[in-house]
MARPA-636401 format. One line per 5 residues: number of its first residue (from 1); for each residue x negated, y negated, z negated of C-alpha. Coordinates in Angstrom, 1 decimal. Each point is the difference from the previous one (the first is absolute). Layout:
REM residues N
NUM> X/Y/Z | ...
END
This chain:
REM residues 278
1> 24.4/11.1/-43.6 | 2.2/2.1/-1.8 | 2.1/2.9/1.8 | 1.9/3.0/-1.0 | -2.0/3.7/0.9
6> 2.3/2.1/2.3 | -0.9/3.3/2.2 | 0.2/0.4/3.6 | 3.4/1.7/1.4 | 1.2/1.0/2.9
11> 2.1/-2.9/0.9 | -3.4/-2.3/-0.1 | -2.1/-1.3/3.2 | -3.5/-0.9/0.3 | -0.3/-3.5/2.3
16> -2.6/-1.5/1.6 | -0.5/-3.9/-0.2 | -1.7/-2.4/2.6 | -1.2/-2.9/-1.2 | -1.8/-3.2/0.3
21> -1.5/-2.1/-2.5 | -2.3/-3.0/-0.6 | -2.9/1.3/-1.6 | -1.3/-3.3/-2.0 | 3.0/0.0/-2.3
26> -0.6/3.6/-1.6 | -3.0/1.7/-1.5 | 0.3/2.8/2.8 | 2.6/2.6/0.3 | -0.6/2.3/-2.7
31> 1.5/-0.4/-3.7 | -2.7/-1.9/-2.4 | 0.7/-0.8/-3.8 | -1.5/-3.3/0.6 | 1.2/-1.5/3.6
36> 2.9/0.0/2.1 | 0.3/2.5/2.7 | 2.3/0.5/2.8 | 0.8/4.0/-1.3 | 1.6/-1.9/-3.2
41> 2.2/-2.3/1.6 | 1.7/2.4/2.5 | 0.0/3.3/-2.8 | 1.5/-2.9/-2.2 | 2.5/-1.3/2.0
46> 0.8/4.0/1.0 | 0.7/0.7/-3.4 | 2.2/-2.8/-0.8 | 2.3/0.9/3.4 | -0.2/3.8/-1.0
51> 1.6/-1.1/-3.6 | -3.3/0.5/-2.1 | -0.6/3.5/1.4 | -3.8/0.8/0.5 | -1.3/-0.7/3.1
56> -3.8/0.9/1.4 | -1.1/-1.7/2.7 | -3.1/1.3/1.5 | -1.9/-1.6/2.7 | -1.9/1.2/3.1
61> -3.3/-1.6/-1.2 | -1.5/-2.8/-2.1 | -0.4/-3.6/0.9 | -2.3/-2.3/-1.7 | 0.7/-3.3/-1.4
66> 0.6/-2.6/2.9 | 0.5/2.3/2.7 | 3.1/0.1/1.9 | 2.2/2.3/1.6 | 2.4/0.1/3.2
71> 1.5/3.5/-0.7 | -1.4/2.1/-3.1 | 1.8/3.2/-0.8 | 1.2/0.7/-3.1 | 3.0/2.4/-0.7
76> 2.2/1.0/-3.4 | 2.6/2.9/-0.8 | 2.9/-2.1/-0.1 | 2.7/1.3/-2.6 | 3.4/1.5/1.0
81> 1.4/-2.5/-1.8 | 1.3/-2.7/0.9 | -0.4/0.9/3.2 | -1.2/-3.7/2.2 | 0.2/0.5/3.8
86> -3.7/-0.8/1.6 | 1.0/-3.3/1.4 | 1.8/-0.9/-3.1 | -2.9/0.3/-1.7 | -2.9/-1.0/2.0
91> 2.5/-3.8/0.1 | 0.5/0.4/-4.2 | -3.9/0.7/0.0 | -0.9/-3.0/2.3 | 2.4/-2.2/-1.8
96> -1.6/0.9/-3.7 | -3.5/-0.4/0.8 | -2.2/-2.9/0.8 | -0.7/-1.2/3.7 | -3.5/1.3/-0.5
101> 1.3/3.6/0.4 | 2.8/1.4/2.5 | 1.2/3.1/0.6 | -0.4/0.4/4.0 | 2.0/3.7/-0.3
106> 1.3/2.7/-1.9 | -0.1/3.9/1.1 | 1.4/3.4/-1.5 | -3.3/2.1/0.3 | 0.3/4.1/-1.2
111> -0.5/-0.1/-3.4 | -3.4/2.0/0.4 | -1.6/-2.9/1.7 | -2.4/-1.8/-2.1 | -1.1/-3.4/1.4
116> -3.9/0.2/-0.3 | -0.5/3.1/0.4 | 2.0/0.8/3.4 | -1.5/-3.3/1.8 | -2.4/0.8/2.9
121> -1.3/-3.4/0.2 | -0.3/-3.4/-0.3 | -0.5/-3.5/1.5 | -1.2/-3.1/-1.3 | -1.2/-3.7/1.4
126> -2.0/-2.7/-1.2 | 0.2/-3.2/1.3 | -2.9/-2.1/0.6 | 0.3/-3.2/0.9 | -1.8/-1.8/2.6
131> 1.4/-3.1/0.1 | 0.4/-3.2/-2.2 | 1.9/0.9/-3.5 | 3.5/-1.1/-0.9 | 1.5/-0.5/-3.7
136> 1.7/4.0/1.5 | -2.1/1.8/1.6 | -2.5/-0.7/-2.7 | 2.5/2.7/-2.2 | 0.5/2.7/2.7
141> -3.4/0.2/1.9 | -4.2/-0.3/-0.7 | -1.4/-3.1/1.8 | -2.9/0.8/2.0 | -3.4/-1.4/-2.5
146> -1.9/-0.1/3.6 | 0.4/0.5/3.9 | 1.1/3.8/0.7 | -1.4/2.0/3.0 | 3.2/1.9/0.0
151> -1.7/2.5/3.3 | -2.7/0.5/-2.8 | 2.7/1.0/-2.7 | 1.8/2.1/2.5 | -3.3/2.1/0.7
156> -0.7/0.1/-3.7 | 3.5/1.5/-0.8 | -0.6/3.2/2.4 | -2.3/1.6/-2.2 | 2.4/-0.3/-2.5
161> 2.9/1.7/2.3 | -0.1/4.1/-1.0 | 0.1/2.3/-2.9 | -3.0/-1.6/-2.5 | -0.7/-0.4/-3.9
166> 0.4/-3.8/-0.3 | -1.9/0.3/-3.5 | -1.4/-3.4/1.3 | 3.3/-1.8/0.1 | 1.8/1.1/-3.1
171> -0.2/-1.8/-3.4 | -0.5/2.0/-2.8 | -0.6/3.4/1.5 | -0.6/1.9/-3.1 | 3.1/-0.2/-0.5
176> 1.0/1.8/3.2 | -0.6/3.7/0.9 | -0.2/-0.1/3.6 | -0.4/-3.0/2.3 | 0.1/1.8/3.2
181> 2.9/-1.8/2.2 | 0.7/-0.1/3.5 | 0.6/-2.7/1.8 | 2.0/0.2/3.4 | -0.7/-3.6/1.8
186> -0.8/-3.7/-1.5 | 1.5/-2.0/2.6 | -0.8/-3.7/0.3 | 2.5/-2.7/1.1 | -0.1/-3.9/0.0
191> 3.0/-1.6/-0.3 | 0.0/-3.7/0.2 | -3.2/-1.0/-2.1 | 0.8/3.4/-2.1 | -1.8/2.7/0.4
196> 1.4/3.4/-1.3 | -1.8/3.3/-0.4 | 1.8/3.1/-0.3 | -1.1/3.1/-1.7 | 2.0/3.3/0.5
201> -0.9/3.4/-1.5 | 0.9/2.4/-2.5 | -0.9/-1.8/-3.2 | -1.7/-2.8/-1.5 | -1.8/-0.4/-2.9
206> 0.0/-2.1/-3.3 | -0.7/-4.0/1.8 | -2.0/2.0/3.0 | 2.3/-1.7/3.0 | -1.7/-3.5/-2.0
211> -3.6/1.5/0.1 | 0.1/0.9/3.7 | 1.0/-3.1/1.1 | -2.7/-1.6/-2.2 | -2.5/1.5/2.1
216> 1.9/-0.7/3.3 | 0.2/-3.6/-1.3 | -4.2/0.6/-0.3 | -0.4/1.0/3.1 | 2.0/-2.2/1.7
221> -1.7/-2.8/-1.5 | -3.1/1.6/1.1 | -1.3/0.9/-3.8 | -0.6/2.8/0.3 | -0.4/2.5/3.8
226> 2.7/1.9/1.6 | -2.5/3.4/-0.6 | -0.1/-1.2/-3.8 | 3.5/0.6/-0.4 | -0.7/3.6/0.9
231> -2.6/0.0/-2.4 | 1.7/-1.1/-2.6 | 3.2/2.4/0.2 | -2.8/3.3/0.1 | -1.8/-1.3/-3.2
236> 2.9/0.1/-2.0 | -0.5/-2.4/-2.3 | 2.0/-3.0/-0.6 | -2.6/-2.2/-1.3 | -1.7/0.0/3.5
241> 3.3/-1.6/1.5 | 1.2/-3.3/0.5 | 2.3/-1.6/-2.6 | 3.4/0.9/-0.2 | 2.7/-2.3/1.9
246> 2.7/-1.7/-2.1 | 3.6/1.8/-0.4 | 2.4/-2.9/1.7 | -0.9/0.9/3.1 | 1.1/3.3/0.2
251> 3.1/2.0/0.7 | 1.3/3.7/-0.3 | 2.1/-0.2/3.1 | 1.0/3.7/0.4 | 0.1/3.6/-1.6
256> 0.6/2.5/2.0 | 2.0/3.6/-0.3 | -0.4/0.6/3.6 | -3.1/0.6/1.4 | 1.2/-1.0/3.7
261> 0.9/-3.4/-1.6 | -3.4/-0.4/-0.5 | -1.1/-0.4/3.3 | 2.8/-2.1/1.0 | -0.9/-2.3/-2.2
266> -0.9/-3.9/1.1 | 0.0/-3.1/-2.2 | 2.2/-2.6/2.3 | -0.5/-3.3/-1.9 | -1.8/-1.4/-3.0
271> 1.3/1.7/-3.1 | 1.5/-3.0/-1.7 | 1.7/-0.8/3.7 | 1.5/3.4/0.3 | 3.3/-0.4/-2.8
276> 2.3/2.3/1.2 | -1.5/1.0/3.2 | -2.0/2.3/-1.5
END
């Protein structure tokens, strides 16, 4: 990408992007020399509709590589010049990207907001499912490996509820200085044969959403005990939890900015059902 250096003026106006994209085609959303990533399409296609002026689009957090997304945050100081009304350009967006990615909606934030930083939370889901697979669902959700005790899962997952160091359920934790989180509620749904866990809270760490539901999937499947689980999250240690759960089955379905959203918040379909209902 090539793009002309300019310096913020008064005329300019941070924005704040929603949007949705299908994790499998990307290497995640940050910027990597060696894989396509959903932050280079979108900064790319900004700088060609802002006439080659340099654009920075930061996100609200990091997604790995197959993980999908009903409405990350991302946001940009959008140049003075030429000056694109929001619906204007969330349509010139839409129609310049692939239909893996979509820009849900576009918002003029004060230019002092900073998209990760100024979140309060977070939800995400994973999708397990409990039925037969299909040549789709086989891209967008984990197929159960055995019969799930999901009364057994939904104990396990209230030790987990509160303010804890997950040093258990994070990969690489060396390369993390705290792992203290809190998480709000991990609500359980079945829709269908799919069964969707929710995780609220103030943060997650590097694949830990992926770890925890590796041990729900244990304990569900009766590998290891409900108490276990417990045991597990206070040794923190990672090598004494289950395996980690594969990326296509979950989704960043939320960041929040306003703590009484939080609350509010309920997943009302299957992820890949929800399209713009969400």
């Amino acid at each position: 990408m090539t793009s002309l250096k300019k310096n913020i003026d008064e005329a300019d106006k941070r924005l704040l992007l929603e949007i949705s994209f299908d994790g499998l085609s990307y290497g995640g959303w940050q910027i990597q020399p060696d894989n396509l990533t959903v932050q280079e399409l979108i900064q790319d296609t900004l700088v060609k509709l802002y006439a080659g002026q340099e654009i920075k689009l930061v996100g609200s957090s990091r997604t790995d590589a197959g993980v999908h997304a009903i409405a990350f945050a991302a946001s940009f100081v959008a140049p003075a010049k030429p000056d694109i009304p929001l619906d204007k350009l969330k349509k010139a967006l839409n129609g310049l990207l692939p239909s893996s990615i979509a820009i849900r909606n576009i918002t003029e934030v004060p230019m002092d907001f900073h998209v990760r930083f100024d979140a309060v939370g977070k939800a995400y889901t994973y999708v397990i499912n409990l039925g037969d697979e299909t040549p789709f669902s086989a891209y967008y959700s984990w197929r159960a490996r055995w019969k799930l005790d999901v009364d057994k899962m939904r104990e396990a997952s209230r030790h987990l509820i509160g303010t804890h160091d997950f040093s258990s359920f994070v990969v690489n934790r060396e390369d993390i200085e705290n792992a203290v989180r809190t998480i709000y509620d991990i609500d359980f749904q079945l829709f269908g044969s799919y069964l969707c866990i929710t995780f609220v809270g103030n943060g997650f760490l590097y694949k830990m959403i992926r770890c925890l539901i590796g041990a729900l999937e244990a304990a569900g499947a009766g590998a290891v005990s409900v108490a276990a689980v417990k045991k597990i999250l206070e040794a923190k240690n990672r090598s004494k939890a289950p395996q980690t759960c594969p990326p296509h089955g979950l989704f960043l379905m939320k960041v929040f900015y306003d703590e009484a959203e939080i609350k509010k918040f309920k997943l009302k379909d299957v992820p890949f059902f929800l399209g713009s209902k969400c």
